[in-house]
N, CA and C atoms as an extended XYZ file, in Angstrom:
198
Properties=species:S:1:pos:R:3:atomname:S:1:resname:S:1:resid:I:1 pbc="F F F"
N         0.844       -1.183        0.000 N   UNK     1
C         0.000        0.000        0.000 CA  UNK     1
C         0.888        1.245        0.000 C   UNK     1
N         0.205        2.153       -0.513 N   UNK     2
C         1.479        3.154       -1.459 CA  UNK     2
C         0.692        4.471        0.053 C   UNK     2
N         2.277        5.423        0.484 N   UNK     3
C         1.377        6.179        1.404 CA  UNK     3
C         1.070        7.344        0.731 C   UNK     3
N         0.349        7.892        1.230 N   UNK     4
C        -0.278        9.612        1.003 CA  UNK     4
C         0.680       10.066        0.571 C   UNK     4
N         1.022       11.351        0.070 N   UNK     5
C         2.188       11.794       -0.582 CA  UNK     5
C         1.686       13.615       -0.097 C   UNK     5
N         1.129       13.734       -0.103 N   UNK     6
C        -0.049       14.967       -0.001 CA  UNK     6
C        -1.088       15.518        1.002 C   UNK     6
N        -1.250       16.645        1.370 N   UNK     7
C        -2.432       16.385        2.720 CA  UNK     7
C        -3.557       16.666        1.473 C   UNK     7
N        -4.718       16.000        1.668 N   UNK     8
C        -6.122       16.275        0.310 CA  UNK     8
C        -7.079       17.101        1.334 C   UNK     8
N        -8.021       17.547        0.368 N   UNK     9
C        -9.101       17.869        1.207 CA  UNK     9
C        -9.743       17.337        2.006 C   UNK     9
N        -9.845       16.020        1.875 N   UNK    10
C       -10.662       15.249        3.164 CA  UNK    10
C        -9.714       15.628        4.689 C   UNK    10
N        -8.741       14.941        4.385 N   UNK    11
C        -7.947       15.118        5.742 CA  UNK    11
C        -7.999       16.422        6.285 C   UNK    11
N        -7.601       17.817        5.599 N   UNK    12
C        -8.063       18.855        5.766 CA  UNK    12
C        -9.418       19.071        6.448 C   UNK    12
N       -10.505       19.003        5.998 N   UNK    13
C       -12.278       18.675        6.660 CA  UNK    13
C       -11.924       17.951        7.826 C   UNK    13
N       -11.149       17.184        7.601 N   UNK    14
C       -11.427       16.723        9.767 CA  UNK    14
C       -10.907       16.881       10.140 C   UNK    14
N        -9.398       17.469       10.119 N   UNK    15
C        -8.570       18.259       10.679 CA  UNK    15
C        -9.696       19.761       11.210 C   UNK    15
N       -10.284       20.551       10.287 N   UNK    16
C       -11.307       21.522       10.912 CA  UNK    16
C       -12.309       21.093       11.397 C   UNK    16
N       -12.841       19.804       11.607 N   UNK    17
C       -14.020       19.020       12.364 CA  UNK    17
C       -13.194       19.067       14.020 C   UNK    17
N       -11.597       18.488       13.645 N   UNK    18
C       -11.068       18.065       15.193 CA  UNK    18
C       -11.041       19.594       15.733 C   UNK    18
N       -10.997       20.769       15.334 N   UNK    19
C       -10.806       21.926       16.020 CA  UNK    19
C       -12.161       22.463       16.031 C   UNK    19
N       -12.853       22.314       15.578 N   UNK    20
C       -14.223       22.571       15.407 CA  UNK    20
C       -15.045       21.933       17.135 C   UNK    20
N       -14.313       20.590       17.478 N   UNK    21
C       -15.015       19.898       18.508 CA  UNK    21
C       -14.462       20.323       19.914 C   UNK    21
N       -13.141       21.391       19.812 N   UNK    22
C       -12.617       21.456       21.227 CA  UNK    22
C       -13.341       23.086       21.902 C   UNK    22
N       -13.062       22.658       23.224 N   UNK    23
C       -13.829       24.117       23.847 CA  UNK    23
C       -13.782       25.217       23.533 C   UNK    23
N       -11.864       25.608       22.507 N   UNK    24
C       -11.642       26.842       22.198 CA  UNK    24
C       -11.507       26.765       20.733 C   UNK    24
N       -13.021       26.490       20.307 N   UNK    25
C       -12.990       26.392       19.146 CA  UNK    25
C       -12.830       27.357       18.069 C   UNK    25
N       -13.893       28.586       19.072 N   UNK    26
C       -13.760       30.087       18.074 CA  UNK    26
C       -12.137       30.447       18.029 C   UNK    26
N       -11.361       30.270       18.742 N   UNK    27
C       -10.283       30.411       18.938 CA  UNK    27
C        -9.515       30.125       17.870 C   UNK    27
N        -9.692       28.583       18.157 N   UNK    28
C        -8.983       27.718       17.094 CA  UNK    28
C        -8.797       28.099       15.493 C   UNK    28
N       -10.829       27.977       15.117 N   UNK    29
C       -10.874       28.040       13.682 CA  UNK    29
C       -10.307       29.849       13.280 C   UNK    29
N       -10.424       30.883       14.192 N   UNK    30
C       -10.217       32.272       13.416 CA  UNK    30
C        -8.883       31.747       13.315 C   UNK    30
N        -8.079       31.411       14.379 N   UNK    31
C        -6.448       31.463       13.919 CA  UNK    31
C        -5.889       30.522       12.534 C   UNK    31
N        -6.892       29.426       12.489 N   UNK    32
C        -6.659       28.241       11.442 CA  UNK    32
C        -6.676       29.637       10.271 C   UNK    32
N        -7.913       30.154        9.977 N   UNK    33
C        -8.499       30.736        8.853 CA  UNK    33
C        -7.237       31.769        8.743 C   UNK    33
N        -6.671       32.233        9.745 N   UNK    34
C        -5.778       33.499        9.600 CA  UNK    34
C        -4.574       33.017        9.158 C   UNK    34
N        -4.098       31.509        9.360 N   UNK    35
C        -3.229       31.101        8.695 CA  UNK    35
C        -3.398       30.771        7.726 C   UNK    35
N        -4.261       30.188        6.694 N   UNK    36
C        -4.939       30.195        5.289 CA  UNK    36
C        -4.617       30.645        4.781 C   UNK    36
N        -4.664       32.108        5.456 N   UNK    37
C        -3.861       33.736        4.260 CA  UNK    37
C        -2.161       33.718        4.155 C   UNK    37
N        -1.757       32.746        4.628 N   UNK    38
C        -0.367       33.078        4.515 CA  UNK    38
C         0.263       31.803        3.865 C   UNK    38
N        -0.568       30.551        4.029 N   UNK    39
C        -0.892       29.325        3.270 CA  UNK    39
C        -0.003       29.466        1.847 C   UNK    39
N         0.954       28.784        1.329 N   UNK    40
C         1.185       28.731        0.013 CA  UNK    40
C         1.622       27.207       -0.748 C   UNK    40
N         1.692       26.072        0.210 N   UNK    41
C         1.401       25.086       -0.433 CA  UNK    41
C         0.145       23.946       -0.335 C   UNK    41
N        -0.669       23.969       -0.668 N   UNK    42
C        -2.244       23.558       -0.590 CA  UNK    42
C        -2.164       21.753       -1.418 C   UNK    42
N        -1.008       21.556       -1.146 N   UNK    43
C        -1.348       19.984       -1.834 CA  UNK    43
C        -2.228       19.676       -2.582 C   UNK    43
N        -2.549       18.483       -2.237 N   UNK    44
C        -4.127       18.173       -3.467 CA  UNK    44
C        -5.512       18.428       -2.678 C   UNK    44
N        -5.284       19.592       -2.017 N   UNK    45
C        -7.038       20.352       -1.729 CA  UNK    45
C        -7.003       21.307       -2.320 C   UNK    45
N        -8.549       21.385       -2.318 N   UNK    46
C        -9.083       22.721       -2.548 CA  UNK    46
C        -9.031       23.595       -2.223 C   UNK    46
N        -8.097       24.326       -2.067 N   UNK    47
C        -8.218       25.687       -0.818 CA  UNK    47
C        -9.931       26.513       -0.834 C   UNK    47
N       -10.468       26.538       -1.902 N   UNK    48
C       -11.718       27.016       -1.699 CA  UNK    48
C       -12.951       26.411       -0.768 C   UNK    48
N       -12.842       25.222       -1.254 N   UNK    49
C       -13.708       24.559       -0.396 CA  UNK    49
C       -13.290       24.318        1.096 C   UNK    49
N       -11.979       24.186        1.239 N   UNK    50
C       -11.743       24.019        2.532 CA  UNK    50
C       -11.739       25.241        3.143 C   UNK    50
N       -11.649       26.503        3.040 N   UNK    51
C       -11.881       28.141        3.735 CA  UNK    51
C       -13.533       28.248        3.612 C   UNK    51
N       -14.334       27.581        2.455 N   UNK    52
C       -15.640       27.504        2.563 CA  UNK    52
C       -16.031       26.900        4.033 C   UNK    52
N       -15.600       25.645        4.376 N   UNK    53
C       -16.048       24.731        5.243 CA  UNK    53
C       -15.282       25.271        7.060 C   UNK    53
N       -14.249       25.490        6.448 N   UNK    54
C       -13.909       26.185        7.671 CA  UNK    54
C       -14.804       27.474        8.372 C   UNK    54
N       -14.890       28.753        6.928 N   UNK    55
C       -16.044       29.483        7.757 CA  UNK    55
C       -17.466       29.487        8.090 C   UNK    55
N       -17.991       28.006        7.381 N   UNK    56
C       -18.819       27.860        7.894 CA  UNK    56
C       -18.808       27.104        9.438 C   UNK    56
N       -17.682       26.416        9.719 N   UNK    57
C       -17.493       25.663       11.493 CA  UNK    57
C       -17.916       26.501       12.134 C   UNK    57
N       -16.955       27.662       11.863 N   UNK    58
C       -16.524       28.982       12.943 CA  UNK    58
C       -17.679       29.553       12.794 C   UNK    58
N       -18.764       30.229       11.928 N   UNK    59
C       -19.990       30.554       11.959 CA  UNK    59
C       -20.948       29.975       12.813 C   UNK    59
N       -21.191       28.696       12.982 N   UNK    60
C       -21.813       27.218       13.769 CA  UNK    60
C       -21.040       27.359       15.132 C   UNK    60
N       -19.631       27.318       15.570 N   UNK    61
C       -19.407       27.722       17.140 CA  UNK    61
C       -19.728       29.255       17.622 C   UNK    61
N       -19.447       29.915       16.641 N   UNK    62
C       -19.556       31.405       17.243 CA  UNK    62
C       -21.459       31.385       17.476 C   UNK    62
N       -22.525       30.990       16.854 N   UNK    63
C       -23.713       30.769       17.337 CA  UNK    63
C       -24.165       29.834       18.466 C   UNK    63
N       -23.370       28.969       18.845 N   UNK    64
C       -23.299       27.939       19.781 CA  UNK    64
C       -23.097       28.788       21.247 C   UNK    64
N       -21.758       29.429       20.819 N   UNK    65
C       -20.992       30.671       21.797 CA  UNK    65
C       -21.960       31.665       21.985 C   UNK    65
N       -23.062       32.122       21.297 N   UNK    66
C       -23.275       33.534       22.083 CA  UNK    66
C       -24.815       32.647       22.529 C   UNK    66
């Protein structure tokens, strides 16, 4: 079995699911998203879809939060 070579979008999505589930989540995802912007090798994801899915987490805790 041949390994990953790449992080993909899936792994990405639950990588923001696992920060998505901890207490300091708003925390977590703004800083994830703030590193995004400085992001310059994106393997085989989508960077769109994955900043899609990310601001939608952080949208979903920050309503949880207030």
């Amino acid at each position: 079995m041949e390994k990953e070579r790449s992080w993909t979008t899936g792994k990405e999505l639950e990588f923001i699911e696992y920060l998505a589930a901890k207490r300091d989540a708003v925390a977590l995802l703004s800083g994830y998203l703030t590193g995004m912007h400085y992001r310059t090798d994106f393997g085989d994801m989508d960077p769109n879809q994955v900043l899609r899915f990310a601001c939608d987490r952080l949208a979903a805790c920050q309503r949880r939060a207030a």
